[in-house]
C-alpha positions as CSV (number, residue, x, y, z in Angstrom):
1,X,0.0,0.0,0.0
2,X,2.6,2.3,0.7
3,X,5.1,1.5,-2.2
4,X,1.6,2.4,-4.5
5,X,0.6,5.7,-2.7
6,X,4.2,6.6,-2.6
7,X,4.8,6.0,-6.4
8,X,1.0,7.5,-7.5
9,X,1.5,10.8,-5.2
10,X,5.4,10.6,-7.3
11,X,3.6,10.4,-10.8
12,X,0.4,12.7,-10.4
13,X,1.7,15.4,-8.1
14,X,5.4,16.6,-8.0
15,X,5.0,19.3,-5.1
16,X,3.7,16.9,-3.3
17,X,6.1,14.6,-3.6
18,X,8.8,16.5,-3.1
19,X,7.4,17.7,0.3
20,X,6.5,14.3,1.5
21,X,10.2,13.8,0.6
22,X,11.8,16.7,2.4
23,X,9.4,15.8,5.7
24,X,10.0,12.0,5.4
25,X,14.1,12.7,5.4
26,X,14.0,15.3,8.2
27,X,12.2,12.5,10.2
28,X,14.3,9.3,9.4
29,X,17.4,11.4,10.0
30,X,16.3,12.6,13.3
31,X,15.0,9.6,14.0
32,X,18.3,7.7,12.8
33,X,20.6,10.1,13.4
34,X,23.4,8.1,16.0
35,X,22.9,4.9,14.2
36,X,24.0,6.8,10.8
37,X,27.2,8.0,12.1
38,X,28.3,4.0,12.4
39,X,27.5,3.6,8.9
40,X,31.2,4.4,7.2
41,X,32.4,1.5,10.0
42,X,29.9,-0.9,8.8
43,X,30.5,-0.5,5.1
44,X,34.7,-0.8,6.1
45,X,34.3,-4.0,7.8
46,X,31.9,-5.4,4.8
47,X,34.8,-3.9,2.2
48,X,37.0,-6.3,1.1
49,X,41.0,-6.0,-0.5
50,X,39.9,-5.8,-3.6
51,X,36.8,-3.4,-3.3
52,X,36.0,-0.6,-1.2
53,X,32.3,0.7,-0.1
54,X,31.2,3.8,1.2
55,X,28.6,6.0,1.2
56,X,28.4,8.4,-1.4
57,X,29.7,12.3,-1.7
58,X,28.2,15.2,-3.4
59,X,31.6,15.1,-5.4
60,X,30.6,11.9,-6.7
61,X,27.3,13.3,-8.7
62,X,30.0,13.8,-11.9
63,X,31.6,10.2,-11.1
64,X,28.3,8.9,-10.9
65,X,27.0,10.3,-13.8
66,X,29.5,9.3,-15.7
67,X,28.8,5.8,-14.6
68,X,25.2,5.6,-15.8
69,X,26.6,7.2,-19.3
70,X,28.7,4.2,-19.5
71,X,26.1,1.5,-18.6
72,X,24.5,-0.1,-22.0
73,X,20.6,0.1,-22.6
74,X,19.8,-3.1,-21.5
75,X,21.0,-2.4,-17.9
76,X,18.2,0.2,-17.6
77,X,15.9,-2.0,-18.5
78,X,15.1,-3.1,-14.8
79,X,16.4,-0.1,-13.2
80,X,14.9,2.9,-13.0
81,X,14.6,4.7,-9.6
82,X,16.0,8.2,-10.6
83,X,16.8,10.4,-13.3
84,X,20.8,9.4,-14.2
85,X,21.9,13.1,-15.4
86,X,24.1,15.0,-12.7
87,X,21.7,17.3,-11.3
88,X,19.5,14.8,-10.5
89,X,22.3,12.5,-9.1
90,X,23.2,15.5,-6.7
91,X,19.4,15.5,-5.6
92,X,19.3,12.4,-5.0
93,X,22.6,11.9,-3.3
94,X,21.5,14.8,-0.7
95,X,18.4,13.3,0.3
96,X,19.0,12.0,3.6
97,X,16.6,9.0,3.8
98,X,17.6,7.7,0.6
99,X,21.0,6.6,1.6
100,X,23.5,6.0,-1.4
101,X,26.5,4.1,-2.1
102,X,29.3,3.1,-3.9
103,X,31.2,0.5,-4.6
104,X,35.0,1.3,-5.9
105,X,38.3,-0.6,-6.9
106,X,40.6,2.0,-6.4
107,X,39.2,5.2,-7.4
108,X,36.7,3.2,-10.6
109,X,33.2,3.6,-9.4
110,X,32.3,-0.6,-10.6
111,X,28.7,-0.4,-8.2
112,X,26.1,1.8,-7.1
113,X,23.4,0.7,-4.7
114,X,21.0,2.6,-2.4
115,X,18.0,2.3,0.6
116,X,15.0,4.3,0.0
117,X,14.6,4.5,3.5
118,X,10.9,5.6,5.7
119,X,10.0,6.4,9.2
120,X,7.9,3.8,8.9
121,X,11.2,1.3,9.2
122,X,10.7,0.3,5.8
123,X,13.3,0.5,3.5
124,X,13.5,-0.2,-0.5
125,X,17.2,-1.4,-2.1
126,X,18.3,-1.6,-5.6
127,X,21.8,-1.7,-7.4
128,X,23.1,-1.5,-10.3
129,X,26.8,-3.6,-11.2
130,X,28.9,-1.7,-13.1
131,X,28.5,-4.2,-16.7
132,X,32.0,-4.3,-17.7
133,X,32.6,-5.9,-13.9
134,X,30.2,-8.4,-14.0
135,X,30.6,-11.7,-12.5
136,X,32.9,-10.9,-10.0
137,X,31.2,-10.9,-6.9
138,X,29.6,-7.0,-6.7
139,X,26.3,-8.1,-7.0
140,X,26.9,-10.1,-3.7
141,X,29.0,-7.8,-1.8
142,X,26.4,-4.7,-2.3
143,X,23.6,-7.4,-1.0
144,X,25.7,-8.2,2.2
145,X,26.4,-4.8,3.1
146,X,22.6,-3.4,2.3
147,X,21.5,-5.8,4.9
148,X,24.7,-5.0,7.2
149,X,23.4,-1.3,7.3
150,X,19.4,-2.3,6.9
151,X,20.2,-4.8,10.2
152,X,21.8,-1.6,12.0
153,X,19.1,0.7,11.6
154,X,16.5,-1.9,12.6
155,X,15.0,-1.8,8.7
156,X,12.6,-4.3,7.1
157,X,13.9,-4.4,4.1
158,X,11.8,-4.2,0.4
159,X,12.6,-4.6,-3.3
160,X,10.7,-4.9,-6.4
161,X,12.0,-7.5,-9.1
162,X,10.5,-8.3,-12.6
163,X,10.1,-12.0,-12.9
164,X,12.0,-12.2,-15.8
165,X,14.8,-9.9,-14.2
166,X,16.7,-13.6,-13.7
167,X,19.9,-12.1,-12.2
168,X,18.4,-10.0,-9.5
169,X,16.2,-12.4,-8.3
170,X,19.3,-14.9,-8.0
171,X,21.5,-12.3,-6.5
172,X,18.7,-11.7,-4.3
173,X,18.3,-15.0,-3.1
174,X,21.5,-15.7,-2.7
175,X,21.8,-13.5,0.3
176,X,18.1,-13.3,1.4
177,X,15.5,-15.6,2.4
178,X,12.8,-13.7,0.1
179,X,9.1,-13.2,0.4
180,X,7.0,-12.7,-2.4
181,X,4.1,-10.0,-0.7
182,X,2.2,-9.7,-3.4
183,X,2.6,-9.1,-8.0
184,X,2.0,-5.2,-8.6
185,X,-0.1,-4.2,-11.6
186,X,3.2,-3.9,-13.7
187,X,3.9,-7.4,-13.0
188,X,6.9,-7.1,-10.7
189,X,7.4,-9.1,-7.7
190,X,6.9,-6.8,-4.3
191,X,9.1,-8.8,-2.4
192,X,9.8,-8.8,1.7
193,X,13.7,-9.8,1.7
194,X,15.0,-11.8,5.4
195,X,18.9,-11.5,5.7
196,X,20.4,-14.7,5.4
197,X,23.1,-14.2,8.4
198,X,24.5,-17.6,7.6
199,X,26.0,-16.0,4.2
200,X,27.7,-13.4,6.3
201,X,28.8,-14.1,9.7
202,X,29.7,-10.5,10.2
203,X,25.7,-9.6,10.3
204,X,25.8,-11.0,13.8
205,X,29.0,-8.8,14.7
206,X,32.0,-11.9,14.0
């Protein structure tokens, strides 16, 4: 119910939106606020030799942009939560419930992933694998430390998958126990997703 009101107040009504936006991350911040300082740790311990995570900078809008602009067609074809120009990057990356990240080897952006966060304690993931890196564990890494962070903040965590998105829904699975809530009208899969803390023992702080 609220991923629909959320997305039909988005379409029909842009004020709107944009206020239940600004008022929805003044809340979650305040709300949030000391568990989000511990956030850069989290992401560290999740990082491994080879890639780094962090959350993202304004100074990464350009990076970031630039990273879309590189992505063939196809990988837009299941991924679509913002606008991928720089100015809407920036908006996005300073909206402080919808908490963005990146994954780097060295100073390459190679994966961007994000929580849509709400007061509620809802939160709603996607990612995006940079497709030239493909197949070498990304997908997997941003998975374990969305739920790292998700866990920390006390989140119930949310996605939406098309059915014939294969990957994702592997990926998914392969560090969630998944619930399928219910098919929207667009015929994606609104899916409930249960950390699987036997794929990472560092959810449980080893």
């Amino acid at each position: 119910m609220l991923y629909e009101l959320a997305h039909t107040i988005k379409d029909k009504c842009a004020i709107l939106w944009d206020m239940v936006e600004w008022g929805n991350a003044t809340l979650f911040s305040l709300v949030h606020h000391k568990a989000l300082k511990d956030i850069p740790t989290i992401l560290s311990a999740v990082s491994t030799d080879t890639f780094s995570i962090r959350p993202t900078l304004d100074t990464d809008a350009p990076k970031l942009a630039r990273f879309f602009s590189e992505q063939p067609a196809e990988a837009f074809t299941f991924f679509k939560p913002h606008k991928f120009d720089e100015k809407s990057v920036l908006k996005v990356l300073r909206n402080r419930a919808f908490m963005t990240f990146v994954v780097l080897e060295g100073e390459n952006i190679v994966g961007y992933f994000f929580l849509r966060s709400f007061v509620n304690g809802k939160c709603f993931k996607g990612r995006m694998v940079d497709s030239r890196q493909r197949n070498r564990g990304i997908a997997k890494l941003m998975g374990i430390a969305i739920n790292r962070v998700a866990v920390h903040l006390g989140m119930r965590i949310f996605t939406t998958i098309s059915p014939e998105n294969y990957a994702s829904l592997a990926s998914t699975k392969a560090v969630n126990d998944i619930k399928i809530v219910k098919t929207l009208e667009n015929g994606y899969y609104y899916i409930e997703c249960t950390p699987k803390s036997q794929n990472d023992s560092r959810l449980a702080g080893g």
